[in-house]
C-alpha positions in Angstrom: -14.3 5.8 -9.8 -12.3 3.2 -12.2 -8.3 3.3 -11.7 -7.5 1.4 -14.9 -3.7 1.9 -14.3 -3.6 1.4 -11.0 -2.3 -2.4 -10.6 -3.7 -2.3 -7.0 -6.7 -1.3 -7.9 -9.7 -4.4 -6.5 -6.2 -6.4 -4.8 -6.7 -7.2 -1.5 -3.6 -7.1 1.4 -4.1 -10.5 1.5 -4.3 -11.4 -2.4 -1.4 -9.7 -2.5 0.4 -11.3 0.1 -1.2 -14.9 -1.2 0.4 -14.0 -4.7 3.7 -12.7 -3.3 4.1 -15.6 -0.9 3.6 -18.2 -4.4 5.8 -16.4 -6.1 8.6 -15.6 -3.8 8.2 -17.7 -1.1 8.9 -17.2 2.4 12.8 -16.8 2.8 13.4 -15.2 -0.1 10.4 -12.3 0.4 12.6 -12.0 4.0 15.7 -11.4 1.9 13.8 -8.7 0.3 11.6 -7.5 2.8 13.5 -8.1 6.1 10.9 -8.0 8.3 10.6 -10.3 11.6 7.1 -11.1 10.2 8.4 -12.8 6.9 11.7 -14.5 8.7 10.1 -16.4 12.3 7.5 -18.4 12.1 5.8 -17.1 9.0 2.0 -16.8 8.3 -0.1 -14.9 6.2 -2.2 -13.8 9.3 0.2 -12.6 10.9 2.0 -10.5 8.2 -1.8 -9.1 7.4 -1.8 -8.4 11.0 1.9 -6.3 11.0 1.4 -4.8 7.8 -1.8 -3.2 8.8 -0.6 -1.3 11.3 2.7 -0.6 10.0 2.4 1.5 6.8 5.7 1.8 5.7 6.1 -2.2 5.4 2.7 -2.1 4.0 4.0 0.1 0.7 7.6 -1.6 0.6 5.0 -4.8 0.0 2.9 -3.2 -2.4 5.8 -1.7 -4.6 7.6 -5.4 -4.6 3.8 -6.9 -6.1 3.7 -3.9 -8.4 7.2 -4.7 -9.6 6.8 -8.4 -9.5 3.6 -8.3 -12.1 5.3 -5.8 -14.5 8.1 -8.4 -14.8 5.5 -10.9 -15.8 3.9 -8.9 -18.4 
């Protein structure tokens, strides 16, 4: 099953948080995300880790890449 509009569609957590993370950087993905997990000692591993489990961080962080790519195009 193909989800052409889907911009999540074949993105990985963790290609998502890689681009997000280039993009934003740290601090300011905090600002807009504030969650302990982007503000203290930052790592990719360790936001995979929180946003696995926690489902609503995991969609605030998929909207903001969503939202973040349709500004680029």
């Amino acid at each position: 099953m193909t989800q052409p509009n889907n911009p999540l569609h074949g993105k990985t957590l963790e290609a998502i948080m890689v681009y997000l993370v280039s993009y934003y950087d740290w601090d300011e993905l905090g600002e807009i995300i504030p969650i302990n997990c982007f503000r203290k000692n930052p790592s990719i591993k360790s936001s995979l880790k929180f946003l696995r489990r926690t489902p609503w961080a995991r969609a605030k962080v998929e909207n903001l890449f969503v939202n973040t790519i349709q500004k680029k195009e």
